[in-house]
N, C-alpha and C positions, 0 to 999 in steps of 0.2 A: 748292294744294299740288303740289310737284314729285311727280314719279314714282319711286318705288325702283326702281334699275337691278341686276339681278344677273345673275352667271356659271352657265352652263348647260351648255354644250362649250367643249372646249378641243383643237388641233389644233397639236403642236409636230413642226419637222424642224429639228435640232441637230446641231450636231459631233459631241456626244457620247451623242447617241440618237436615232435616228429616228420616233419615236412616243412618245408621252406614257407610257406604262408604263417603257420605256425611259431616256428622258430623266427621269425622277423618281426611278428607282433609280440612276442615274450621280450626281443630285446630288448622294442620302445617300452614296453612298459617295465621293464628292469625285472623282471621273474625270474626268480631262481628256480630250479630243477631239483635241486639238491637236498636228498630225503635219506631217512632212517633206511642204512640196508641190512635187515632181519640177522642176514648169516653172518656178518660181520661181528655183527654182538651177540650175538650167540657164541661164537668162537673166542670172543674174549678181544677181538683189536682195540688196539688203542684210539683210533680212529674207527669210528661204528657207520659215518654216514660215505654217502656217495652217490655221484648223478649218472643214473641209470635210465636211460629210454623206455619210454612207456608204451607201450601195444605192437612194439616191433614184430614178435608174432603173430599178430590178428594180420597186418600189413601183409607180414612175407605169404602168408596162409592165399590170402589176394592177386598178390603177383606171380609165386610160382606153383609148379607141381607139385604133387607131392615125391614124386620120383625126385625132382630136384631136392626138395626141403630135408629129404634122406640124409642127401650128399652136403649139406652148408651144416658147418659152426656157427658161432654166434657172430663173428668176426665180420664170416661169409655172408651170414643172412643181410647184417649192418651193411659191407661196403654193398653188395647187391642192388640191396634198396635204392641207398644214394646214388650206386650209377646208372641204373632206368630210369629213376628220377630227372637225373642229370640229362639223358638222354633224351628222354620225351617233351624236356622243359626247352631243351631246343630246336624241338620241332620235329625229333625223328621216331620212326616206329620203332618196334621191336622186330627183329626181321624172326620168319618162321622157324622153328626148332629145326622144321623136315628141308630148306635151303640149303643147298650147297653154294650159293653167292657170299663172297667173303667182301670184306671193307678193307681194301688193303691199304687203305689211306688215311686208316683212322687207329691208333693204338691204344697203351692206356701207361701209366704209372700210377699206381696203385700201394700204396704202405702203409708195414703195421709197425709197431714198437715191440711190442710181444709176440705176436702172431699164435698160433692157435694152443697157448698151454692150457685153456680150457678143457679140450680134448685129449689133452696129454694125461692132464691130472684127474678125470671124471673119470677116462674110459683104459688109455694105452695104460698106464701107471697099475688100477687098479686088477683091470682085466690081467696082465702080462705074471704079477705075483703070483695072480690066484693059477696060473697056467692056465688059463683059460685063453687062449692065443686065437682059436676058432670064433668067437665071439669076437675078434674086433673090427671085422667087418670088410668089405673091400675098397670104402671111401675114405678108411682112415688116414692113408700117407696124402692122399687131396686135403685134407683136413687142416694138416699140423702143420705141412713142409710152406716156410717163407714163405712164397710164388700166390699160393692157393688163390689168396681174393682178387690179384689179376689175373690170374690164368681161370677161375671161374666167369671171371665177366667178360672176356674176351670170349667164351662160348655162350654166352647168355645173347648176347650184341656181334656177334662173328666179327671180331676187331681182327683184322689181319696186317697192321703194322706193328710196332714195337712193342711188347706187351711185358714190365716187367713189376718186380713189387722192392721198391726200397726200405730201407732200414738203416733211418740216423735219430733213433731216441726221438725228443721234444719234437726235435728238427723235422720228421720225417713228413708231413703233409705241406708243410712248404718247401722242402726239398723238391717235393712229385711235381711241384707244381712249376719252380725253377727249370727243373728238368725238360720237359713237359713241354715250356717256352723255348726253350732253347734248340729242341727238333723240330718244331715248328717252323722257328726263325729261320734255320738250316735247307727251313724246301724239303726234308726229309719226310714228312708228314702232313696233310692238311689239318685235321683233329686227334686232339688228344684227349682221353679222360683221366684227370689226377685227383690224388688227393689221396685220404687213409683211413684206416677202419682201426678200430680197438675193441678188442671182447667186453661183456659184461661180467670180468670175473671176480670173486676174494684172491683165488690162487695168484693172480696177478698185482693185487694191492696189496697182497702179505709183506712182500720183500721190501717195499716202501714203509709200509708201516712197522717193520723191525729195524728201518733205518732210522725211525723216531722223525721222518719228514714230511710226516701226514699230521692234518688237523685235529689234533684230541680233545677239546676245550668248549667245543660246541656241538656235541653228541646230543644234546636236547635240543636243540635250536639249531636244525639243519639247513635251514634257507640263510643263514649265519653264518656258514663257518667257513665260507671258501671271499677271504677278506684279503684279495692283491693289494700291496699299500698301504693296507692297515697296520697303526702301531700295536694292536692287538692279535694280529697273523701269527699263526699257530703252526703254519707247512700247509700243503695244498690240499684239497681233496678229490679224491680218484674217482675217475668217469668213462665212461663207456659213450661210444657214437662213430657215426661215419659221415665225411665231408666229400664228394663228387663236383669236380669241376670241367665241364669240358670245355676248352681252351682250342680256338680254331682260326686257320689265320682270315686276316682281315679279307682277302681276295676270296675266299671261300662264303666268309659270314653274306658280303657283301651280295654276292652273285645270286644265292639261295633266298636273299632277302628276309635274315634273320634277325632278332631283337638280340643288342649288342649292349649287355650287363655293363661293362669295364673294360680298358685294356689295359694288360700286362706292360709296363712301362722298362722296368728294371728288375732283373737280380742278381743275387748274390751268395755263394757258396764258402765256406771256407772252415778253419779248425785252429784254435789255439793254442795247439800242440802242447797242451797241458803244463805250461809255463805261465811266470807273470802272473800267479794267483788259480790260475787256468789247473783244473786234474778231470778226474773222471764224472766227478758229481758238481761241479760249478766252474762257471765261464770264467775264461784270461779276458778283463775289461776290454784290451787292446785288440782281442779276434774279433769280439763283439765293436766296435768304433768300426773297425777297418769292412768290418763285411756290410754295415751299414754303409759307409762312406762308396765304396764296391757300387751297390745298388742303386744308388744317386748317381754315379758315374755312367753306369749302365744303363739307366734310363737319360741321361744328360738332362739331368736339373739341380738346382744346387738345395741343399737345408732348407730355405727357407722359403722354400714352393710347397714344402709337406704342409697339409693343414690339419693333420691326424694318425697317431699311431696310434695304433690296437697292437699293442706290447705282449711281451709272452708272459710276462709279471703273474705268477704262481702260488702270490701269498707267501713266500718261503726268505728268509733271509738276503737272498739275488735282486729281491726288487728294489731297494736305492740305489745299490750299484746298475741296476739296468737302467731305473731313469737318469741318473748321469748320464751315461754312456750314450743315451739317445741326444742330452741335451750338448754333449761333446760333438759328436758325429753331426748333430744338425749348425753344429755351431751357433746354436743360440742360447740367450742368456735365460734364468729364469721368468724373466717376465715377458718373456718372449718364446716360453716352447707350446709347441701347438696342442691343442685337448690332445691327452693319453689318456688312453682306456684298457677294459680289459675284461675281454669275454669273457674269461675262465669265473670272473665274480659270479657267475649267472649261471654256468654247466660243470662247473670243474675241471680238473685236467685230465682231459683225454688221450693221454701219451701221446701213440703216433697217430693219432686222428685229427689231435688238438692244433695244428699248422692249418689244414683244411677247413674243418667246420671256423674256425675262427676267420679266414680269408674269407668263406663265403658271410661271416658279418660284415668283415669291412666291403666288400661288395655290395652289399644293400645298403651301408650304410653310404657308400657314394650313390649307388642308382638313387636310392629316394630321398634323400639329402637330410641325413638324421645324424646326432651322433648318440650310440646309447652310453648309458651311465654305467661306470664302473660303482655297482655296490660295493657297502659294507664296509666302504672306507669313509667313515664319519670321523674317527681316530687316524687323521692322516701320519703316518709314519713320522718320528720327527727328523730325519733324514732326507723327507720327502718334503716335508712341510714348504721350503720355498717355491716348490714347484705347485703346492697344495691346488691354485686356482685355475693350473690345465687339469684338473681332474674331473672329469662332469659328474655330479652325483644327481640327475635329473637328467630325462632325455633333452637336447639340446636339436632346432632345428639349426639346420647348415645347409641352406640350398644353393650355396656360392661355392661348396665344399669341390675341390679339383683334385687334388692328389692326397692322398694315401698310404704309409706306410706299415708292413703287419710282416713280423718277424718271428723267428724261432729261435730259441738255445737248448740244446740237449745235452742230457748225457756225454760225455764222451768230450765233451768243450766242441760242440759243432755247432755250427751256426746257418741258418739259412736266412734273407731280406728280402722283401718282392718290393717294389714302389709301385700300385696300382691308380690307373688313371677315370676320373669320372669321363663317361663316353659323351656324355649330354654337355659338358663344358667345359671338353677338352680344347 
């Protein structure tokens, strides 16, 4: 028999909260994050705004050294945050810097989308032209290389089981989190910390925004423009944040006599080998149906036990076809699919962060039996329009609310599906 994986802590830094108290009360009351970013228009993008976390620095300045603060990018400082958070919010210390006792039972997956071009383009890029090689310090390759933000927290937390950092686009904080479960389940691990971080950068929204798939339309009116499902959706807008989830098996939670968020029910990995509609930059319907269908099998329940998906819906042209695809996969009819929402109305997209912080709203939104509202969508798509009345555009109490679905599509046509379960009415 597999292992029951459930939720323990949880560690969120968002546009529009910087802590999970925070960020839970921004979602009932439907707050956007999403603000004018200076360098943005100054540079001339097409898209000027983006949801940018607010006081992450005063935070980090808090929690570490400054011998540490040296050594983190913006990336580093964001997932950090989240996983102390994470760590403390279920009950554990920080163990001593001067400790040699390691946690060989507790790992982490940890992902970015980008990972540290912040640093690339600030510091290696500029410094390396000018010859100036001496000046770029000794933290630099800790900095930039993939790994960085788990292999910093696995020294922060002395994690001495599996400790790695993924990289699948959109997909990536729910990938960590799939993964995550599934060492768990294995007996390989008792705790895992997952989930993903994303810098605060321009350098990183540039390439989006020359792809013309970023929001231009609502440069005045920033708490606006990040509209999933609206017939007036522009492309998405770009966001910075980190989502920390630590995932521990239920034998473990139980024993330790910890408060138990969720359990991991299902998931589901998969790629739609860029067929069927399927390329680099939008999903083959069929990977997305089947990796949902995956994740229902994986957890063993059918369609119509979901009372809730929080969709990857980006505002961008993909969101009809992803509400289909859910009302496919769930095999229900239009008057029949369950509220769909969608974080990103509220912080934007987080690349490889946005899997994470978004699971940790569907998390709260099962522990305290909410569902929040997908803004901005008054102008419902008319693609979408049948589906118009699962869209909550006001927060919605659901305290009967059981199961849960919250998904990713990336880049690359990859998909990730978790089904998570309410622990209080499982």
């Amino acid at each position: 028999m597999r292992r029951r994986v459930v939720i323990t802590g949880m560690g969120v830094v968002a546009a529009n909260g910087s802590d999970l108290h925070a960020f839970t009360q921004s979602l009932r009351e439907g707050k956007s994050g999403i603000r004018l970013n200076p360098i943005m228009a100054e540079l001339g993008f097409g898209c000027q705004v983006a949801g940018i976390p607010q006081g992450v620095d005063e935070i980090a300045s808090r929690y570490f050294s400054r011998e540490q603060l040296l050594a983190m990018n913006s990336s580093h400082r964001l997932a950090s945050i989240a996983a102390v958070d994470a760590w403390e919010d279920a009950g554990f210390k920080r163990p001593e810097a001067e400790s040699d006792r390691v946690d060989w039972d507790t790992g982490a997956i940890l992902g970015t989308g980008i990972g540290g071009m912040d640093t690339i383009a600030e510091r290696i890029v500029p410094l390396t032209n000018a010859g100036k090689i001496r000046r770029l310090g000794s933290t630099v390759v800790e900095q930039v290389m993939a790994s960085g933000i788990s292999a910093r927290i696995s020294g922060l937390l002395a994690l001495g089981n599996q400790v790695t950092t993924n990289s699948s686009a959109c997909s990536t904080g729910t990938e960590a989190i799939a993964e995550g479960t599934n060492r768990i389940r294995q007996g390989l691990a008792e705790r895992m910390l997952c989930g993903g971080a994303e810098a605060a950068s321009h350098y990183i929204y540039a390439g989006f925004d020359s792809m013309r798939v970023l929001c231009r339309g609502f440069n005045d009116r920033p708490e606006e423009a990040s509209r999933p499902m609206s017939a007036s959706a522009g492309g998405f807008v770009p966001s910075a944040g980190a989502g920390v989830l630590l995932l521990e098996s239920y034998e473990s939670a139980v024993q330790r006599g910890a408060r138990i968020y969720a359990e991991i029910l299902g998931t589901a990995l998969n790629c739609g080998g860029h067929r069927g509609g399927g390329s680099m930059s939008a999903p083959n319907p069929n990977g997305v149906v089947r990796c949902i269908r995956a994740a229902l099998q994986d957890a063993g329940i059918s369609g119509s036990e979901v009372g809730l998906i929080n969709g990857h819906l980006t505002a961008t042209g993909a969101d009809p076809k992803e509400v289909a695809a859910w009302a496919t996969a769930l095999e229900q009819t239009p008057d029949h699919l369950p509220p769909i929402t969608s974080t990103k109305s509220m912080i934007g997209h987080s690349l490889g962060a946005a899997g994470a912080i978004e699971s940790i709203a569907t998390v709260q939104m099962l522990y305290e039996g909410f569902i929040h509202p997908s803004i901005n969508c008054e102008d419902v798509h008319p693609e979408i329009e049948r589906y118009s009345h699962s869209i909550p555009r006001t927060t919605r109490d659901a305290p009967e609310l059981r199961i849960a679905a919250k998904a990713g599509f990336g880049f690359g046509d990859v998909n990730a599906c978790l089904m998570i379960g309410n622990w209080q009415n499982a």
